[in-house]
TIDO-449977 format. One record per atom (N, C-alpha, C, O, CB): residue in one letter; atom name; x, y, z. Coordinates in steps of 0.05 Angstrom, whole numbers, plus 32768, in hexadecimal, padded with zeros to 4 digits. Each point is the difference from the previous one (the first is absolute). Glycine has a CB too. Example, Ala and Ser with C-alpha at 12.3 -4.5 7.8 and 13.67 -1.06 7.14 Angstrom:
// TIDO-449977
(A, N, (8108, 7F8E, 809C))
(A, CA, (7FEE, 8018, 8000))
(A, C, (8012, 8018, 8000))
(A, O, (8015, 8000, 800D))
(A, CB, (7FC5, 7FE9, 800C))
(S, N, (801F, 802C, 7FD9))
(S, CA, (8010, 8018, 8001))
(S, C, (7FF1, 8016, 800E))
(S, O, (800A, 8016, 8004))
(S, CB, (800E, 7FDD, 7FD1))
END
This chain:
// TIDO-449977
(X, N, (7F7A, 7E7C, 83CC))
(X, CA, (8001, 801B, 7FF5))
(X, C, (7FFC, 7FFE, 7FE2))
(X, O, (8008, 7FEB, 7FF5))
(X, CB, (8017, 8025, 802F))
(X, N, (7FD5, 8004, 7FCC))
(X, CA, (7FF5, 7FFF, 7FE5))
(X, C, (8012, 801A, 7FF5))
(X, O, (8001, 8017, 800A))
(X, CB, (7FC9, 7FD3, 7FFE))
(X, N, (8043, 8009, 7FDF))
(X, CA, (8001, 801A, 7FF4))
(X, C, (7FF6, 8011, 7FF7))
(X, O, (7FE8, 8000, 8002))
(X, CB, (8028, 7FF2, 7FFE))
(X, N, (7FFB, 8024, 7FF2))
(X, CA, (7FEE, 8016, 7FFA))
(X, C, (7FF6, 7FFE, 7FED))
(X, O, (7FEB, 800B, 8005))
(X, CB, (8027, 800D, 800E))
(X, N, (7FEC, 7FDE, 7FD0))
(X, CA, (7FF6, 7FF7, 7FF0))
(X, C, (7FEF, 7FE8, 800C))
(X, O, (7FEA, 8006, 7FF6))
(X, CB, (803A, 800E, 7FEC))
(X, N, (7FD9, 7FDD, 8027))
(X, CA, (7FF1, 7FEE, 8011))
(X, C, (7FE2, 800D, 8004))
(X, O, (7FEB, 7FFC, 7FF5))
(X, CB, (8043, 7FF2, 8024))
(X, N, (7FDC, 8026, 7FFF))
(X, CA, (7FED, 8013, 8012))
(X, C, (7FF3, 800F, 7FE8))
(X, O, (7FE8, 7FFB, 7FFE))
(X, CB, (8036, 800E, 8032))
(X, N, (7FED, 800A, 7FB8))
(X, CA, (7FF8, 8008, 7FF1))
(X, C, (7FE2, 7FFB, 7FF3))
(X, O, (7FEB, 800C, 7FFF))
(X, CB, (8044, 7FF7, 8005))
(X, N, (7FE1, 7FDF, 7FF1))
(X, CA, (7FE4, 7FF1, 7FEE))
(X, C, (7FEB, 7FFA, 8016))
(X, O, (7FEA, 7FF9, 7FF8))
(X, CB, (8033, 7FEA, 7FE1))
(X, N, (7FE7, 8021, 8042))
(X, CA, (7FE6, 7FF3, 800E))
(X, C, (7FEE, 801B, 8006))
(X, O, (7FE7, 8001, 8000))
(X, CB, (8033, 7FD1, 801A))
(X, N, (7FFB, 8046, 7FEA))
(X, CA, (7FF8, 8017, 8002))
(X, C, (7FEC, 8009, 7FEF))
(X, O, (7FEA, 800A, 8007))
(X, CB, (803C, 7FFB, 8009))
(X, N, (7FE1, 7FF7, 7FD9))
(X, CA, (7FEB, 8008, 7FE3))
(X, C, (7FF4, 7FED, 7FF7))
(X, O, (800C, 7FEB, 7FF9))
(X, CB, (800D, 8033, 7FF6))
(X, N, (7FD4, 7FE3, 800F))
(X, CA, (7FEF, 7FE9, 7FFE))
(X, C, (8001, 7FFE, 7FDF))
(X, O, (8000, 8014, 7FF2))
(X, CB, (7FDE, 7FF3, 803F))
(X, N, (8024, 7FDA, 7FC0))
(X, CA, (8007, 8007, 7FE0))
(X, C, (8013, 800A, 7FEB))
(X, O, (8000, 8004, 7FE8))
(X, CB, (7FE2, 7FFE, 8028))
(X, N, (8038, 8001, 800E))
(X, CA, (8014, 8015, 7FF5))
(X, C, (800F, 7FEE, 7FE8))
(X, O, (8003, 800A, 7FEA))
(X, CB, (8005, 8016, 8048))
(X, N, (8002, 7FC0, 7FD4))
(X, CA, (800A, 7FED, 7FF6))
(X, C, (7FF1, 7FF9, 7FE2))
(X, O, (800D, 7FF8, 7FED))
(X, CB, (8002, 7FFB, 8046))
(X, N, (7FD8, 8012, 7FCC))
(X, CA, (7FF3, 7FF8, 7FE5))
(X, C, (8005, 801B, 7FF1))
(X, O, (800A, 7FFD, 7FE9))
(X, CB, (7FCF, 7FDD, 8029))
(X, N, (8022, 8038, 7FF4))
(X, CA, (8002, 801B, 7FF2))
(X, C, (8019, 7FFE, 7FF7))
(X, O, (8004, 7FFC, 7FE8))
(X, CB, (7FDF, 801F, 8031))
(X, N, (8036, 7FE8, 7FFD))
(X, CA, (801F, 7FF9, 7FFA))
(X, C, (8004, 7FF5, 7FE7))
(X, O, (800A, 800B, 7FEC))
(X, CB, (7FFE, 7FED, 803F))
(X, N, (7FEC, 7FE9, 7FDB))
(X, CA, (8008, 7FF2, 7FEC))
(X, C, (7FF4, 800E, 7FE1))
(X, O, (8013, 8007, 7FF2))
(X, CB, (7FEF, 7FCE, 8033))
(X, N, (7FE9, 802E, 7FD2))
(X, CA, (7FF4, 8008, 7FF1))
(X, C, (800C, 8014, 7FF2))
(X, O, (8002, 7FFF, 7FE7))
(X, CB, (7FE0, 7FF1, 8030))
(X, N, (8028, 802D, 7FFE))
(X, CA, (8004, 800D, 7FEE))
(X, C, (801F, 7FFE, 7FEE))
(X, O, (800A, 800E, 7FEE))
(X, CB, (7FD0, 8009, 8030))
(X, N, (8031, 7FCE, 7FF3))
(X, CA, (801E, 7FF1, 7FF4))
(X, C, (7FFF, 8000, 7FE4))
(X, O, (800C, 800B, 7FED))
(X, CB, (7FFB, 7FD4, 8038))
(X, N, (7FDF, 8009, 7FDE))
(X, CA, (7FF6, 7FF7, 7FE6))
(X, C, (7FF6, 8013, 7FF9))
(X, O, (8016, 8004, 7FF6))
(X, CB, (7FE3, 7FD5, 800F))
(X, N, (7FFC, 8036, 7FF5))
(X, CA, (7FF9, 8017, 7FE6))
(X, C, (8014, 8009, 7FF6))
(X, O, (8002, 8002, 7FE7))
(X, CB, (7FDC, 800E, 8028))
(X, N, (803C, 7FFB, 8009))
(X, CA, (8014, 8003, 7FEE))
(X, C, (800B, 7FF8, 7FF0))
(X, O, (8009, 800A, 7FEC))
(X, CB, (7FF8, 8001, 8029))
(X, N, (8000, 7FDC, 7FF3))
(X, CA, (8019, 7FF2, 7FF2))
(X, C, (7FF0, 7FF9, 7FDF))
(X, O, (800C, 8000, 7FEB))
(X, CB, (8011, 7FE5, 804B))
(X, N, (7FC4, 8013, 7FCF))
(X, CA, (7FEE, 7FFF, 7FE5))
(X, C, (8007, 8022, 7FF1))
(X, O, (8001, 8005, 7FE8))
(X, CB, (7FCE, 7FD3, 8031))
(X, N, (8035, 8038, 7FF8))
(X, CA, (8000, 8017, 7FEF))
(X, C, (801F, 8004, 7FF3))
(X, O, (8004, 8006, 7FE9))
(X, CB, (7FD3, 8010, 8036))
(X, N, (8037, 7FE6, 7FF0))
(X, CA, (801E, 7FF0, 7FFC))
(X, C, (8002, 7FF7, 7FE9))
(X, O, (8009, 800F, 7FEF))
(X, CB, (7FFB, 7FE2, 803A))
(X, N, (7FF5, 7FF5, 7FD0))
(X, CA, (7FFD, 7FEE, 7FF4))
(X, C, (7FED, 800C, 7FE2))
(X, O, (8004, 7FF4, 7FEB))
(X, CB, (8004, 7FED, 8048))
(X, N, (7FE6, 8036, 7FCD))
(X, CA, (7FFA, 8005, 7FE9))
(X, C, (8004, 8014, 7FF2))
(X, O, (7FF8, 8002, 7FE8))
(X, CB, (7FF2, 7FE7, 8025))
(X, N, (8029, 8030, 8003))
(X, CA, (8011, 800A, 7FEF))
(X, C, (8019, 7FF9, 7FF7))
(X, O, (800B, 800D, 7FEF))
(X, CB, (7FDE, 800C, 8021))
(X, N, (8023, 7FD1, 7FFB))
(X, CA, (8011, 7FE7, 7FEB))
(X, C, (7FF7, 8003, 7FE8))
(X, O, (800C, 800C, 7FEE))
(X, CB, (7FF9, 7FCF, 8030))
(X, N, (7FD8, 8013, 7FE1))
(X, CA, (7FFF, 7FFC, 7FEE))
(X, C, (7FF5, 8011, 7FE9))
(X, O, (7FFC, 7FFB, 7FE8))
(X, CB, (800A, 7FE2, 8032))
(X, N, (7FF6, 8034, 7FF2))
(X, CA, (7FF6, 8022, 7FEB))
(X, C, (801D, 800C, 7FF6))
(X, O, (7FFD, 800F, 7FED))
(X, CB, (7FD2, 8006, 8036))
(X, N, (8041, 7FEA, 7FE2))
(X, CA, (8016, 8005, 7FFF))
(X, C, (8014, 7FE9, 7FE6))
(X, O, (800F, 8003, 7FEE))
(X, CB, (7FE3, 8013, 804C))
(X, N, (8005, 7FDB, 7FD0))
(X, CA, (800A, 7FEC, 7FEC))
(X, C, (7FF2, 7FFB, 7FEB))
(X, O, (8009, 7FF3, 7FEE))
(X, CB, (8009, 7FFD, 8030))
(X, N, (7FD4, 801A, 7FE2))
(X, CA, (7FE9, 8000, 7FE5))
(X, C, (8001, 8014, 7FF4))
(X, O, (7FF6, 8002, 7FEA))
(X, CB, (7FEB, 7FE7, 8027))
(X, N, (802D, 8031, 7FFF))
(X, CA, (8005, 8018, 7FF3))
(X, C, (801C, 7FFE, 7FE7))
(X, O, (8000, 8008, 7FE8))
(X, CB, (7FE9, 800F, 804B))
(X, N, (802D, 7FDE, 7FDB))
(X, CA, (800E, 7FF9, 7FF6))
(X, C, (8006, 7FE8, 7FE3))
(X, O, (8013, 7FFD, 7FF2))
(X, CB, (7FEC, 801A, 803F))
(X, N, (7FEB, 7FDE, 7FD1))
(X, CA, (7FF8, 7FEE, 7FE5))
(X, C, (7FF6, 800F, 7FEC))
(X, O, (8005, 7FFC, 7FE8))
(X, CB, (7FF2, 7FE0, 8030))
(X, N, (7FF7, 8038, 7FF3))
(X, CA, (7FF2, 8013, 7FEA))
(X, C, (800B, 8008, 7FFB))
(X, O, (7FFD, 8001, 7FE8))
(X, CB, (7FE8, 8007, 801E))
(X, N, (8035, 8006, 8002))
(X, CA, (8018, 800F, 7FF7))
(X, C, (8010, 7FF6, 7FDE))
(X, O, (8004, 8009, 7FEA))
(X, CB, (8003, 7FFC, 8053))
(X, N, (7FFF, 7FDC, 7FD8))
(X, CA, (8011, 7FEB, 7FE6))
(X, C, (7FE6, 7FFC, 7FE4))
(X, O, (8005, 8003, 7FE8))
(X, CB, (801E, 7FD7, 8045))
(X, N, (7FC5, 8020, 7FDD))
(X, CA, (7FF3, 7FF7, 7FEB))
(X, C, (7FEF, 801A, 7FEF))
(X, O, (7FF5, 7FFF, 7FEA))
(X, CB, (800A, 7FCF, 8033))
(X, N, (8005, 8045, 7FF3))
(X, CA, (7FFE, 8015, 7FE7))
(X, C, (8012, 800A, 7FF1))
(X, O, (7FF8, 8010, 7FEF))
(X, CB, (7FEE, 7FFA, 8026))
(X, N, (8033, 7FF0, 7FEC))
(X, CA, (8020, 8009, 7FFB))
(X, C, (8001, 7FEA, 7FEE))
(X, O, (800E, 8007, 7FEC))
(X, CB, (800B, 800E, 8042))
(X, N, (7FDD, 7FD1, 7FD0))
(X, CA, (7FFA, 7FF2, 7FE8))
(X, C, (7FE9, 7FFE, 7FEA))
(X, O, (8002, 7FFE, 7FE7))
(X, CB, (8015, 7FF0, 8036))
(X, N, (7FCF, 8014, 7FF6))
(X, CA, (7FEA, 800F, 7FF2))
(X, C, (8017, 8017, 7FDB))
(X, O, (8009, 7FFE, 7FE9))
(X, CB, (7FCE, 8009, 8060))
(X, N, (8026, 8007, 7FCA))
(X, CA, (8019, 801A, 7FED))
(X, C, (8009, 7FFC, 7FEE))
(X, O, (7FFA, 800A, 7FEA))
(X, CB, (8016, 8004, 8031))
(X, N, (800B, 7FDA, 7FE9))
(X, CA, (8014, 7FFB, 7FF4))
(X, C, (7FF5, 7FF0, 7FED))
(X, O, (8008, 8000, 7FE8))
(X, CB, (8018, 8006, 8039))
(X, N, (7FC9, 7FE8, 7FE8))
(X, CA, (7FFA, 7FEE, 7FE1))
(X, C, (7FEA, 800F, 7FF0))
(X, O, (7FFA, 7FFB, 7FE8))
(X, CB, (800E, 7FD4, 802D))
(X, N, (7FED, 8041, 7FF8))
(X, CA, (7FEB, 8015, 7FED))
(X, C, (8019, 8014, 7FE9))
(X, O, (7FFC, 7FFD, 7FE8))
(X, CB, (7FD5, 800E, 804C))
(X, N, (8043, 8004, 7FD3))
(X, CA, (800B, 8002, 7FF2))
(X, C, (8011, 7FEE, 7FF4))
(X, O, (800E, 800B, 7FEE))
(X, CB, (7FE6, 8014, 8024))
(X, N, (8010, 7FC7, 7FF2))
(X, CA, (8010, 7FF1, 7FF1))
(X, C, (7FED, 7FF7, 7FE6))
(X, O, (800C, 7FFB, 7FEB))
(X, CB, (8011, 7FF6, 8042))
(X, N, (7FC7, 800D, 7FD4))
(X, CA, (7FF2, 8000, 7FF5))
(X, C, (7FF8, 8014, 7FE9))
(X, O, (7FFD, 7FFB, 7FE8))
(X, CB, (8000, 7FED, 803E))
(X, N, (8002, 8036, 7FEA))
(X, CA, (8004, 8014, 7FE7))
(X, C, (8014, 7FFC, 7FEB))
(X, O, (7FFC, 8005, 7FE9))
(X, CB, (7FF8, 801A, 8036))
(X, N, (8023, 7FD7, 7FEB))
(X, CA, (8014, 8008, 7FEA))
(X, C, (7FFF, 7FDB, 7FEF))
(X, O, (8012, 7FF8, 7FF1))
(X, CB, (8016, 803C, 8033))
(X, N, (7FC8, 7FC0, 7FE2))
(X, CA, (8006, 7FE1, 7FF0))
(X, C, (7FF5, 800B, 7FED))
(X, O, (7FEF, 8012, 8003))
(X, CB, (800E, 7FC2, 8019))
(X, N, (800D, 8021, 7FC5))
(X, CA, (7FE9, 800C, 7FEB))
(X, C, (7FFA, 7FDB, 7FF8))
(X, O, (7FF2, 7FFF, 7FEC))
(X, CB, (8023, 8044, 7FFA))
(X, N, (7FF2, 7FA5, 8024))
(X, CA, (7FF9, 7FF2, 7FED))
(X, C, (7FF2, 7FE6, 8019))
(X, O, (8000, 7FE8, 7FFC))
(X, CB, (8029, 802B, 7FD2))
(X, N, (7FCC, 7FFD, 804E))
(X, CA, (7FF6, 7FF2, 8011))
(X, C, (7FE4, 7FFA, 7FF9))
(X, O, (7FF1, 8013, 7FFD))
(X, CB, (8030, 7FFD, 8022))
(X, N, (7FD8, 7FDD, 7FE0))
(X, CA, (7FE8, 7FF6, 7FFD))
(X, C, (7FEA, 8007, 8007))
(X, O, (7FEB, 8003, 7FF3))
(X, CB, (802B, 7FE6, 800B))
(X, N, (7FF1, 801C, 8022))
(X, CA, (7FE9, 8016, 8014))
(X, C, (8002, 801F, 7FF7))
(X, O, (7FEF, 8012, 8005))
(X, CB, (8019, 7FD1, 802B))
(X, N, (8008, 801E, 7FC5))
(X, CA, (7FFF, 801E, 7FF4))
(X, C, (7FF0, 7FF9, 7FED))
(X, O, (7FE9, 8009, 8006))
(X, CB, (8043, 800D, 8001))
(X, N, (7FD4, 7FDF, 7FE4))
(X, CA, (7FFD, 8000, 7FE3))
(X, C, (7FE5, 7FF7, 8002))
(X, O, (7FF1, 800B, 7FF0))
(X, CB, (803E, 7FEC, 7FFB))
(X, N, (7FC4, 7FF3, 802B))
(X, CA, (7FE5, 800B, 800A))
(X, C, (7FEC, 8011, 800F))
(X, O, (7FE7, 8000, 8001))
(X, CB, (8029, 7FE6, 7FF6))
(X, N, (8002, 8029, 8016))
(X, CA, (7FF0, 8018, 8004))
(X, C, (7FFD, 8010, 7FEF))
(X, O, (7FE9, 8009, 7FFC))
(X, CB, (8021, 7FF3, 8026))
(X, N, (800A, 800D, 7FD1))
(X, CA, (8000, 800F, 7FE0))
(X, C, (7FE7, 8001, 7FF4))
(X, O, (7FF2, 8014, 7FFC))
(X, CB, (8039, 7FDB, 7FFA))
(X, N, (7FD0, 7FED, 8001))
(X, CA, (7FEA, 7FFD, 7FEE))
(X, C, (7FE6, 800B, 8011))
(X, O, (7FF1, 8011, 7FF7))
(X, CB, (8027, 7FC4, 7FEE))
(X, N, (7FE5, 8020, 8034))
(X, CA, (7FE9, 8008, 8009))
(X, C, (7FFF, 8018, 8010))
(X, O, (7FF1, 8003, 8014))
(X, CB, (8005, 7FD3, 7FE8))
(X, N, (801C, 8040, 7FF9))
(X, CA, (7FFB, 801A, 8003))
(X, C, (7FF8, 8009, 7FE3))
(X, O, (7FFE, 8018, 7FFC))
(X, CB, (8023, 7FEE, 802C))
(X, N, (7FD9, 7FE6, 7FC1))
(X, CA, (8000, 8011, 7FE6))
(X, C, (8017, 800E, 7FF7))
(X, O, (8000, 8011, 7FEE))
(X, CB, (7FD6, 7FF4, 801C))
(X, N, (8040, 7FF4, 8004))
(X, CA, (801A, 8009, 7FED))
(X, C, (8012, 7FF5, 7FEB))
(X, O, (7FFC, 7FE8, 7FFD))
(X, CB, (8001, 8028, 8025))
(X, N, (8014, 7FFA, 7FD0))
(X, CA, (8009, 7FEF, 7FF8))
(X, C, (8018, 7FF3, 8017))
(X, O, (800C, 800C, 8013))
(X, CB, (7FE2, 800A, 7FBC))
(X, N, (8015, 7FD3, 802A))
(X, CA, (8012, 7FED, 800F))
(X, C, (801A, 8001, 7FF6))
(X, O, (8005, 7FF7, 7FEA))
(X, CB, (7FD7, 7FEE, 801F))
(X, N, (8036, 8025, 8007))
(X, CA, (8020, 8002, 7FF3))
(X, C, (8012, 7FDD, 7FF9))
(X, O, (7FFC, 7FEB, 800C))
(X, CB, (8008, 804D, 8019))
(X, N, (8008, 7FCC, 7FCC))
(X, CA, (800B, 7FE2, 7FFA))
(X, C, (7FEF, 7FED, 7FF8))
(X, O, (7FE9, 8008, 7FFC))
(X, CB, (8034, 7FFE, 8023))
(X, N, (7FE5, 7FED, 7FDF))
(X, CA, (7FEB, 7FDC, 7FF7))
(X, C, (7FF7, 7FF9, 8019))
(X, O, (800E, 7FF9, 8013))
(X, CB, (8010, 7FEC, 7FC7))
(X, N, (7FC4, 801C, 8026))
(X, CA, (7FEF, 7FF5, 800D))
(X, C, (8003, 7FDC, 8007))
(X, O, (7FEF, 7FF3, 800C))
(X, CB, (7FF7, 8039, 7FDE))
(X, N, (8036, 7FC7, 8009))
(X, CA, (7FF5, 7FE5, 7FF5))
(X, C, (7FE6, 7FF0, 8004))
(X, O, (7FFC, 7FEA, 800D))
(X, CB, (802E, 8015, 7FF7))
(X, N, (7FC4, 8012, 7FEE))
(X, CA, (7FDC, 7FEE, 7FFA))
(X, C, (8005, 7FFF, 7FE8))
(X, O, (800C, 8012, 7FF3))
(X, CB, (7FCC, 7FFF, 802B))
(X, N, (801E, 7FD8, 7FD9))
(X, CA, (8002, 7FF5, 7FEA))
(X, C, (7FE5, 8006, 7FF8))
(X, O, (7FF8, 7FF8, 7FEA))
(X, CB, (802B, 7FE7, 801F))
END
């Protein structure tokens, strides 16, 4: 005697490869909103720092990267450039 899952797969011809297949797509589809999810979540942190050092930056008056962008905006440069 065969079970019913047995009888099934012989019944449908291909049913077992399809089965399997559409396992695997899930679980790949599974598997890549993890990781969209977790890449979403980085963009989160690394624009939340992006931010924080762009304004940490506004307010330096004697940062170096400031005091070169300054010049090559044609401004004047706040504090000492130290160029000699």
């Amino acid at each position: 005697m065969h079970g019913a899952h047995e009888l099934g797969c012989r019944l449908i011809p291909g049913f077992m490869p399809r089965f399997s297949q559409f396992f695997a797509s899930q679980k790949r589809l599974w598997q890549q909103q993890r990781e969209l999810e977790h890449l979403r979540k980085e963009i989160v942190t690394l624009r939340a720092q992006n931010q924080s050092m762009k304004e940490g930056m506004r307010r330096c008056i004697s940062c170096d990267y400031r005091i070169d962008y300054k010049d090559r905006q044609g401004q004047a440069p706040i504090g000492n450039s130290n160029k000699d």
